[in-house]
Every structure is written in structure tokens, then in C-alpha cells.
C-alpha positions as CSV (number, residue, x, y, z in Angstrom):
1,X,6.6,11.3,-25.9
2,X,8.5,7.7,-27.0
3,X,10.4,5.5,-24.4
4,X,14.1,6.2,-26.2
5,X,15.6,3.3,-24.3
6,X,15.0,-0.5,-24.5
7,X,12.8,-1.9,-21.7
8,X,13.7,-5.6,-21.1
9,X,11.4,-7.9,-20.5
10,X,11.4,-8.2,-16.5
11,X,11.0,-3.9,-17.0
12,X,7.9,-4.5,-19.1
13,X,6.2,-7.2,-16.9
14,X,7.3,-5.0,-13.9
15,X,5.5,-2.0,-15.6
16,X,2.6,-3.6,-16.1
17,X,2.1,-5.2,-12.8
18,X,2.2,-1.8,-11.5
19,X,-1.5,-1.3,-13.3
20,X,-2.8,-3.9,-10.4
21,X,-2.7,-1.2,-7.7
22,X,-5.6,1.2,-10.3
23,X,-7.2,-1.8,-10.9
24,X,-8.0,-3.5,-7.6
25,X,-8.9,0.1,-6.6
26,X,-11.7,0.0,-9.3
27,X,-12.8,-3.5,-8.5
28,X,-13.2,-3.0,-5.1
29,X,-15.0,0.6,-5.7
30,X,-16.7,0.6,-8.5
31,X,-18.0,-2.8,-10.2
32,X,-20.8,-3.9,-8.2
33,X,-23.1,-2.7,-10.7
34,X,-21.1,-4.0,-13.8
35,X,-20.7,-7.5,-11.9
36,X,-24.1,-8.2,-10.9
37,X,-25.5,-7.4,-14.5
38,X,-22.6,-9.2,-16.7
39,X,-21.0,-11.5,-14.1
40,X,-18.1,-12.7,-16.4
41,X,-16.6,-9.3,-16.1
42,X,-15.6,-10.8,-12.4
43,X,-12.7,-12.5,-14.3
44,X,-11.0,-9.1,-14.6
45,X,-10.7,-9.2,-10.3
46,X,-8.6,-12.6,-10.5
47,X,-5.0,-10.6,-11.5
48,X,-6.2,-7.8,-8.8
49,X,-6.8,-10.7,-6.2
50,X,-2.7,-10.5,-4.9
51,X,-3.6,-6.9,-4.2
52,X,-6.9,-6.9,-3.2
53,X,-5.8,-9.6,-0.3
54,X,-2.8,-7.4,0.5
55,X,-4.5,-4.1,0.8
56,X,-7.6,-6.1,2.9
57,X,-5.8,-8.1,5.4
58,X,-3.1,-5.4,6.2
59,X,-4.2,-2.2,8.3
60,X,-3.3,0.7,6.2
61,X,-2.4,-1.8,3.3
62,X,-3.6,0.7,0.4
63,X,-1.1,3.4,2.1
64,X,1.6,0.8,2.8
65,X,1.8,-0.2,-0.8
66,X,0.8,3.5,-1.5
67,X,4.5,4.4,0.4
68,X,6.4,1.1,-1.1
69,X,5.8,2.2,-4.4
70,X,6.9,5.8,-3.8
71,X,9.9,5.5,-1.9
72,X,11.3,2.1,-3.5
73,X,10.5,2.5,-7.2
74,X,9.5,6.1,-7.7
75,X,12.3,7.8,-5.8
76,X,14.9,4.9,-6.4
77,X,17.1,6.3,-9.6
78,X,18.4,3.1,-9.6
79,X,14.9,1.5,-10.9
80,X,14.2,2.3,-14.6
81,X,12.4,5.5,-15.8
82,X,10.2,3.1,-17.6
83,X,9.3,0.9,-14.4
84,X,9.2,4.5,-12.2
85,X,7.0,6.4,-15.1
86,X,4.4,3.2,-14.8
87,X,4.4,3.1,-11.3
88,X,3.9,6.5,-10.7
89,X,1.2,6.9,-13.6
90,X,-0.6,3.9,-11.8
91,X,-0.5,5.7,-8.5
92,X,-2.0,8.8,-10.2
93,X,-4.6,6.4,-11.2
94,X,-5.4,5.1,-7.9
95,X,-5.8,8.6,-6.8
96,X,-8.2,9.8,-9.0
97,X,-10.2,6.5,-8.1
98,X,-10.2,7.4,-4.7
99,X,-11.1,10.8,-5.5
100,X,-14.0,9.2,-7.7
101,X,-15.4,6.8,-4.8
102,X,-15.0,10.2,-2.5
103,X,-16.8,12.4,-4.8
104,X,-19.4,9.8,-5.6
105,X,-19.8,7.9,-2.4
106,X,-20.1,10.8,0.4
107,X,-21.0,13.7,-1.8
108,X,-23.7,12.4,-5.0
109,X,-24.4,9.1,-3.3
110,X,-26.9,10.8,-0.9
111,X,-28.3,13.2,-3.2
112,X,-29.0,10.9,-5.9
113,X,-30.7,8.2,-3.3
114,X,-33.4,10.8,-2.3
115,X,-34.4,10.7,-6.2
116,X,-35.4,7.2,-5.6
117,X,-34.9,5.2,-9.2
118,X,-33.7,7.9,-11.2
119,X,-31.0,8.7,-8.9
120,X,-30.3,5.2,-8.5
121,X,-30.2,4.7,-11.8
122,X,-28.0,7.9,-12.2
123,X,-25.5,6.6,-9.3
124,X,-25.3,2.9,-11.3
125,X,-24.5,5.0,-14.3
126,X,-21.2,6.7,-12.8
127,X,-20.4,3.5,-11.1
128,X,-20.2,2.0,-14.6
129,X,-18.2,4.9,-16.0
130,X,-15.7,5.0,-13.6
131,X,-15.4,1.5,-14.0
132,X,-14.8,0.5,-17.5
133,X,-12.4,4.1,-17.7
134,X,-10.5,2.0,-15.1
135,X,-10.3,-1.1,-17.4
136,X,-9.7,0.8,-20.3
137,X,-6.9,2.9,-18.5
138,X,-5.2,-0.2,-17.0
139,X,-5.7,-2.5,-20.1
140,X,-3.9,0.5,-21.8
141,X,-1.1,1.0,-19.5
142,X,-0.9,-2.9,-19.3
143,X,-0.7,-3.5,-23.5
144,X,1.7,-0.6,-23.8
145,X,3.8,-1.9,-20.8
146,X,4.0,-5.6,-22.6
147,X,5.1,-3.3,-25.6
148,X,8.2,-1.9,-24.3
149,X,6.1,1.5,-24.8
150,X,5.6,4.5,-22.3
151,X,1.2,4.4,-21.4
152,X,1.7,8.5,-22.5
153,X,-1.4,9.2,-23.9
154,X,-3.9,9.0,-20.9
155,X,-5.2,12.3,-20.9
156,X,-3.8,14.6,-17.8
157,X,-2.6,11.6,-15.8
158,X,0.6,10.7,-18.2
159,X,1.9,14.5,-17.6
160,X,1.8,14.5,-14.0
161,X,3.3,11.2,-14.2
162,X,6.2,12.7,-16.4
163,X,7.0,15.8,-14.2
164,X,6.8,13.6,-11.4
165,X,9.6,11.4,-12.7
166,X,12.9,12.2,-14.3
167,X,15.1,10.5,-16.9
């Protein structure tokens, strides 16, 4: 699906601050492993840093910015559809993240530590692959966003982003 109306520039750089939320998510979950074997990568936390600090500092500041976002750019019909479909696609992002860390941290994390290196080389794998789909997702959503274009094409995330917000 094309964006049909003009995003303006404030709209775009909104859009793609949105990505931040996903992003710090997969910092703070996920890199270890990716930033103690190619330390430059830590450059990519240095945007995240405004949310990281936010989401740290505050108790329940993941869910606080969680219920910002939703109620006063998601639900506002007075925000743009192409601010409130980036928004809510970046939400749905942060989700499946936290899903991720979930699934991997209570549920595999164990398992695959009783393996000894082959499960530890297993869990640094997924760690890894979660991560650099998160970079690839938000540097998407972020490239498309400075474009003036809907992020639509991320598989399963962009439709539940689209019923979830209306023209």
C-alpha cells in the first residue's frame, strides 16, 4: 500500500523517531553478543540513548511511553495516519521484541545453558538474529519514514499496523 498524501517534513522526522522505542528494546535485549564481538556496532545505541534513559530511570517507563504513544498519537485522529501508522508499527515491533526476550530468556535460555557450548553458542546465535532483524526493521522503517513513504512491507507487522489504524 502507498502513503496517497504528502508527509511534511516534521511528519517524516516524527515517523521515524518513533523507530527509537523497537530499537532501544533491541539494544537493551539483545546485543550483548553483537557488542562484545564487533564493538563499533555500539554506535547504533547513541540515538536509542533518549529512550533507553527514559524507560530506565522511570518505574514503568517502557509502559508509560508504551501508553503515551497509544493514547496521544495512535488514538488522536488529529495526528497524521502517516505519524499514527509508524508509531503503531513501531509498537508492534517492541512487542514482538519483548515476546522474543520472553521466549528466549525464560523458556530456551535454560534449556540451551544445560548443553554447555553448543547451547551457548545456539543462544548467542538467536541473540544475533533477533538483533540485526531489529536493525534491519528500524533502519527500514527509519529510511522509508525520511522518504515520505509508509514502512509497509515488514512482513505481518505492517498489516496489524494498518488494521490498527485508520485513514
Amino acid at each position: 500500500m502507498s502513503f496517497s498524501g504528502s508527509a511534511s517534513p516534521s511528519d517524516r522526522a516524527f515517523s521515524a523517531l518513533a523507530y527509537l522505542l523497537p530499537l532501544s528494546v533491541g539494544i537493551l535485549s539483545f546485543s550483548a553478543y553483537a557488542f562484545r564481538d564487533f564493538p563499533f556496532l555500539q554506535i547504533l545505541a547513541i540515538p536509542a540513548l533518549p529512550v533507553l534513559v527514559v524507560s530506565r530511570n522511570l518505574p514503568f517507563g517502557d509502559f508509560l511511553i508504551f501508553l503515551g504513544l497509544l493514547f496521544f498519537v495512535i488514538r488522536n485522529p488529529k495526528v497524521s495516519y502517516f505519524i499514527r501508522f509508524n508509531v503503531m508499527q513501531s509498537i508492534l515491533l517492541d512487542i514482538a521484541l519483548v515476546l522474543g526476550n520472553l521466549i528466549l530468556g525464560y523458556l530456551l535460555q535454560p534449556a540451551m545453558r544445560s548443553m554447555g557450548s553448543a547451547g551457548a553458542l545456539t543462544l548467542e546465535t538467536f541473540s544475533n538474529m533477533f538483533f540485526l532483524a531489529t536493525i534491519a526493521a528500524v533502519a527500514y522503517g527509519v529510511f522509508r519514514s525520511v522518504q515520505g513513504n509508509l514502512a509497509d512491507e515488514i512482513p505481518a507487522v505492517s498489516e496489524a499496523a494498518r488494521i490498527q489504524t485508520r485513514y
